[in-house]
PARO-355154 format. One record per residue (C-alpha): residue in three letters; x, y, z. Coordinates in steps of 0.05 Angstrom, whole numbers, padded with zeros to 5 digits, always signed. Each point is the difference from the previous one (the first is absolute). Last residue first. Layout:
BEGIN
alaXYZ;...
END
This chain:
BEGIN
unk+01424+01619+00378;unk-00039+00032+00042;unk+00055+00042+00034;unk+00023+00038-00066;unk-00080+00021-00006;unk-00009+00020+00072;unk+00071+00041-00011;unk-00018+00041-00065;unk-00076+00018+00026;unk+00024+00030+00072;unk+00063+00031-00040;unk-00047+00030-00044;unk-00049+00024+00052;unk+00055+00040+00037;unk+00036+00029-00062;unk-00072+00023-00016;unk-00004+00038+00066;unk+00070+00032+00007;unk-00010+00031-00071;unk-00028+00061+00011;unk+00055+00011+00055;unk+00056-00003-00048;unk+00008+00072-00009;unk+00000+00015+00068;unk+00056-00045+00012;unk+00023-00040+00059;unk-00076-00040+00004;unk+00023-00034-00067;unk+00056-00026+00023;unk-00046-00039+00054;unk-00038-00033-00058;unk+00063+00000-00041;unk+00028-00059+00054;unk-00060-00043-00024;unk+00029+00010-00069;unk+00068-00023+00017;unk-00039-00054+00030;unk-00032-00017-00058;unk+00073+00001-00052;unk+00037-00040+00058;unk-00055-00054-00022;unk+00002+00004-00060;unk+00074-00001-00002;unk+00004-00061+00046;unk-00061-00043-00051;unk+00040+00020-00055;unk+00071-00035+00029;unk-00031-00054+00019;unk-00041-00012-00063;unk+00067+00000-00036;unk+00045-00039+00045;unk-00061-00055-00009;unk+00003-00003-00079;unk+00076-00001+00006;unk+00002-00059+00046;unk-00051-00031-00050;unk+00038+00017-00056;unk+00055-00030+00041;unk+00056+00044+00030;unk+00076+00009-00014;unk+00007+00025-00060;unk-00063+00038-00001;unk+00016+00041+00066;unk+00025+00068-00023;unk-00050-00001-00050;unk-00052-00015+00047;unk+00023+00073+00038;unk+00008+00038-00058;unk-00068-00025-00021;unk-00023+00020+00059;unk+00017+00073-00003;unk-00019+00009-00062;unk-00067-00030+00014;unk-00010+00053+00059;unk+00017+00059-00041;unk-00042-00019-00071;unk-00059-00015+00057;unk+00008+00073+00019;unk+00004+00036-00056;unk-00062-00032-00022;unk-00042+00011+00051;unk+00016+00084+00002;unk-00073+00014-00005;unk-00021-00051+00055;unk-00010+00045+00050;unk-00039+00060-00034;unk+00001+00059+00015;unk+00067+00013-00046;unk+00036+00043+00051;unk-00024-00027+00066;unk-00025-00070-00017;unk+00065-00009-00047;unk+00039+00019+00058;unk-00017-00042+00051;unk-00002-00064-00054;unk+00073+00025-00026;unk+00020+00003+00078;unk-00025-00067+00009;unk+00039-00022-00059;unk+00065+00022+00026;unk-00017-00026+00071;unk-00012-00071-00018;unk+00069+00006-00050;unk+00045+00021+00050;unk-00042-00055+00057;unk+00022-00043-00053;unk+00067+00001+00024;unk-00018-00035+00063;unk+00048+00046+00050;unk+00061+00022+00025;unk+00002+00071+00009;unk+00009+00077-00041;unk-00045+00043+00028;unk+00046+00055-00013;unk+00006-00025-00075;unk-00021+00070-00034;unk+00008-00005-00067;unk+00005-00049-00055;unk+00033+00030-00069;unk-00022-00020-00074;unk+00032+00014-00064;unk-00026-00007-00066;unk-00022+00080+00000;unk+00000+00014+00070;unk-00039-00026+00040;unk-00002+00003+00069;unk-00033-00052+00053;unk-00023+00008+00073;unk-00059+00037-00020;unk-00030-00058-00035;unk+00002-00052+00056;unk+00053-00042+00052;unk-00006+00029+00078;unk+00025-00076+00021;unk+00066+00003-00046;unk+00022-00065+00008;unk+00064-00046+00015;unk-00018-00072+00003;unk-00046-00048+00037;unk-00012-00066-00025;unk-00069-00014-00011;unk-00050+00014+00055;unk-00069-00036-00024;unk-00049+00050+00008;unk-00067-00030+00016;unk+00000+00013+00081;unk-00001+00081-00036;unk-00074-00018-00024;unk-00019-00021+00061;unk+00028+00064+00039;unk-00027+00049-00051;unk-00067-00037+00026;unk+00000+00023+00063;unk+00024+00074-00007;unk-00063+00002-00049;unk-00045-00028+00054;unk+00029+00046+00050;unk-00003+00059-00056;unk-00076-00024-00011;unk-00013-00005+00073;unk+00021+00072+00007;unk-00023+00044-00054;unk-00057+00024+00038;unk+00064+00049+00028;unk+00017+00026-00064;unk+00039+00064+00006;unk+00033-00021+00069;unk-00018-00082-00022;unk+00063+00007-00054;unk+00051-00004+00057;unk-00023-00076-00001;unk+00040-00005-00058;unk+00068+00028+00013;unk+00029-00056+00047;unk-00028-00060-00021;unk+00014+00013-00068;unk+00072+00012+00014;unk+00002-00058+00046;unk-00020-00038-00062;unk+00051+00022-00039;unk+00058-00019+00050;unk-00033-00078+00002;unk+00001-00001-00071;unk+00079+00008+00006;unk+00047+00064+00013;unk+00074-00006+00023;unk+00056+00046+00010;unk+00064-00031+00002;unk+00024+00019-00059;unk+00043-00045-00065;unk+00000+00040-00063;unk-00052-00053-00031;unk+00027+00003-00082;unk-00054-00043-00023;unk-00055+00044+00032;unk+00014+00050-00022;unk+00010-00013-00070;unk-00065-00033+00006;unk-00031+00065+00022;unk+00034+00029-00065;unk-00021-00053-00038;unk-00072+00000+00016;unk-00007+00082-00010;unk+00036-00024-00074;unk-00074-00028-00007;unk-00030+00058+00009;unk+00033+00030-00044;unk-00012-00042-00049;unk-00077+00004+00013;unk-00004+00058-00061;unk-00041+00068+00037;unk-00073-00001-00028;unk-00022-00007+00066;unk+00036+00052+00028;unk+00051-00005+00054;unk+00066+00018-00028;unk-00003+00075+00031;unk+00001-00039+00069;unk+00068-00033-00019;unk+00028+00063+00023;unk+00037+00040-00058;unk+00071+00006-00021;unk+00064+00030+00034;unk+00041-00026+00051;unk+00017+00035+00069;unk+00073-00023+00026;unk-00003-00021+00070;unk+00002+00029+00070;unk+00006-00022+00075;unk-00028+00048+00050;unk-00011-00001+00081;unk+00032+00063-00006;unk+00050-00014+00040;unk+00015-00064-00031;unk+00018+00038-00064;unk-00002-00059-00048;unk+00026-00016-00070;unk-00009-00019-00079;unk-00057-00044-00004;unk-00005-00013-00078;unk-00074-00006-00016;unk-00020-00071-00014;unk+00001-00042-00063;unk-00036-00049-00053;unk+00014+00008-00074;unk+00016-00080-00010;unk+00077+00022-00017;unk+00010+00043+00062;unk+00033+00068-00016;unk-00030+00034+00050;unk+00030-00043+00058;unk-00060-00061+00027;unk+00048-00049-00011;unk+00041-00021+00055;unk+00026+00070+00031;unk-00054+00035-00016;unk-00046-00045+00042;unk+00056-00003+00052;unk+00003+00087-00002;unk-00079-00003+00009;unk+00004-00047+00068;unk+00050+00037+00024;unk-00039+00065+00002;unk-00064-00024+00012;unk+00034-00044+00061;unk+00037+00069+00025;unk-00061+00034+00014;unk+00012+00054+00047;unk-00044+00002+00054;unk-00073+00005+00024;unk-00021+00067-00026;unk+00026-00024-00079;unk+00042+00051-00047;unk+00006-00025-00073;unk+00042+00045-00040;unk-00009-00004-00075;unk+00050+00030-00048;unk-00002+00035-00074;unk+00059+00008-00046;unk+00013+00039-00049;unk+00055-00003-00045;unk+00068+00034-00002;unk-00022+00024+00064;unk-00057+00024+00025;unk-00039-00034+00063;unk-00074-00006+00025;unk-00012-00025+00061;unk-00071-00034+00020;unk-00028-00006+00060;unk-00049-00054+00023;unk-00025-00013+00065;unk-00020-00053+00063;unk-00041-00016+00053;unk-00018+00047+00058;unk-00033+00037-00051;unk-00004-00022-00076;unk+00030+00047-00042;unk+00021-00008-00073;unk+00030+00046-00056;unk+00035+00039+00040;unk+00050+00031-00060;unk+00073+00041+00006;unk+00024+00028-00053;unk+00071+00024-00034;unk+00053-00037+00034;unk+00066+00006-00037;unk+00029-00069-00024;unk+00081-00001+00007;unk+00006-00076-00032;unk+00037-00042+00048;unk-00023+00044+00066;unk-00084-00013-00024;unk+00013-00074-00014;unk+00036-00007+00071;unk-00065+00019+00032;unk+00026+00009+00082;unk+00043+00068+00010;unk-00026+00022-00063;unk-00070-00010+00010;unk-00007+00029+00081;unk+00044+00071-00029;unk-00047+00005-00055;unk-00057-00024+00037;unk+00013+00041+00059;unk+00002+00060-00040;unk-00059-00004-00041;unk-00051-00012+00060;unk-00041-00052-00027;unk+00028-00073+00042;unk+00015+00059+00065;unk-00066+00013+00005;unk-00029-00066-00020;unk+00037-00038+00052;unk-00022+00030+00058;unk-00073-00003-00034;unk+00001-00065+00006;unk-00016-00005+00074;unk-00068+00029-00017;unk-00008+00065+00051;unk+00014+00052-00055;unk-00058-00039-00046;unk+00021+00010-00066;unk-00056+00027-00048;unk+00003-00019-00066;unk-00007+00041-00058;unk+00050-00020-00057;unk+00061+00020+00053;unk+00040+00031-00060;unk+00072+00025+00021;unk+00027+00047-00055;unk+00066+00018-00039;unk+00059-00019+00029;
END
């Protein structure tokens, strides 16, 4: 075993997750834990030889990564959450990989492989890939085809809908708003009537979604949720994983793009492009899918429907970056022009 690397964060003794830490980086334990539980580490005699925290979030959740020699290394993820083991992650990603979503999928689109879970640990693991974060993709010189492929994998998704009996409609986002919004009058308390008014007028423009069938989605769908690697591409992170309107994936995707492009690129708008090529994909899939059985006409309406949801899951994904923006202290500078934005963006959708 060579080294345990704690990448500078500072574990709370009195957060419940640090029972689990200790004994999830202590070199013994792990052994002992991983071969008593990680069949893929008996079958194959790996040897241990690092141990990574490579995300901490007290009282929530972390990250740890193992690191293995064998006749080829491998690399593990153990998610440990405060609340309880996750077992629906877990399942959810071995019935993805189970119909379609392996690593040797034809269209290019997987998951991790979730190999086990140490209950008392809190832990389950999977298989790390390699690649990049779709993140490093956003550049406005960057070819739209891959955000187009971003379509197909949320349609992939969706068309698959691994049955759950969580649920999370218009009515879910709202309360969101509702909720973290008004916590923006402790640093702006003149702010008030114009968060009310805001608040007010988020719920207009949400009585304008027209709930299509729900399906299977992601619900925490954007650019650091996706891995490329070369051709292939790998969807992370499905803990949110719900029922839902699918383009509530596609709303939030874009949303983050906006979000981002004001905070990297200063400029909103700067990543346009990228994201009408995203959106269009993913209605075109979804007229496509319909053509044989629907009117021009029928078609014509499907495909304002479906735009007029995604822009709207797009603004108050945005509204919801107001508050975000509050959480970080390098996003503070832009707290107030996220605000006026989302003022300007919904009076215009509601005049029409």
């Amino acid at each position: 075993m060579n080294c345990i690397i704690i990448n500078n964060y500072q574990i709370n003794p009195e957060d419940k997750l640090n029972n689990y830490i200790k004994d999830a980086i202590n070199p013994h334990k792990v052994i002992k834990t991983f071969n008593e539980n990680i069949s893929i580490i008996q079958e194959d005699n790996y040897k241990l030889t690092q141990i990574k925290l490579i995300r901490y979030r007290q009282q929530k959740r972390c990250l740890i990564e193992y690191h293995f020699q064998s006749k080829n290394n491998l690399i593990l993820i153990g998610k440990i959450k405060a609340k309880k083991t996750d077992f629906h992650s877990f399942q959810l990603q071995e019935k993805l990989w189970q119909n379609g979503f392996d690593e040797n999928s034809q269209d290019n689109i997987s998951v991790p492989k979730a190999v086990g879970i140490i209950p008392k640990w809190q832990m389950w693991l999977q298989k790390k890939v390699s690649g990049q974060i779709l993140s490093k993709y956003l550049t406005k010189n960057q070819p739209i085809n891959i955000y187009q492929k971003v379509a197909h994998i949320a349609d992939k998704l969706h068309q698959i809908n691994i049955p759950t009996n969580r649920t999370h409609t218009i009515k879910d986002e709202l309360n969101i708003l509702h909720e973290k919004l008004p916590l923006l009058t402790k640093d702006y308390p003149h702010w008030q009537k114009r968060i009310e008014n805001l608040l007010n007028q988020c719920d207009i423009l949400a009585s304008k979604v027209i709930e299509i069938e729900l399906c299977g989605i992601h619900r925490d769908f954007y650019f650091d949720q996706i891995i490329i690697d070369n051709n292939r591409f790998y969807l992370l992170d499905l803990d949110l994983y719900c029922r839902g309107n699918p383009c509530l994936d596609i709303g939030n995707f874009i949303g983050h793009i906006s979000e981002y492009s004001l905070r990297q690129l200063e400029d909103i708008s700067a990543l346009k492009h990228q994201e009408l090529a995203l959106k269009n994909e993913f209605i075109n899939i979804h007229t496509k899918e319909k053509q044989d059985s629907l009117s021009l006409w029928e078609l014509k309406d499907l495909k304002t429907m479906i735009e007029n949801n995604i822009d709207i899951y797009t603004l108050l994904t945005l509204v919801r970056h107001i508050y975000l923006s509050t959480q970080f202290n390098e996003r503070h500078t832009y707290t107030k022009t996220l605000f006026n934005f989302c003022e300007e963006k919904i009076k215009l959708a509601l005049s029409y």
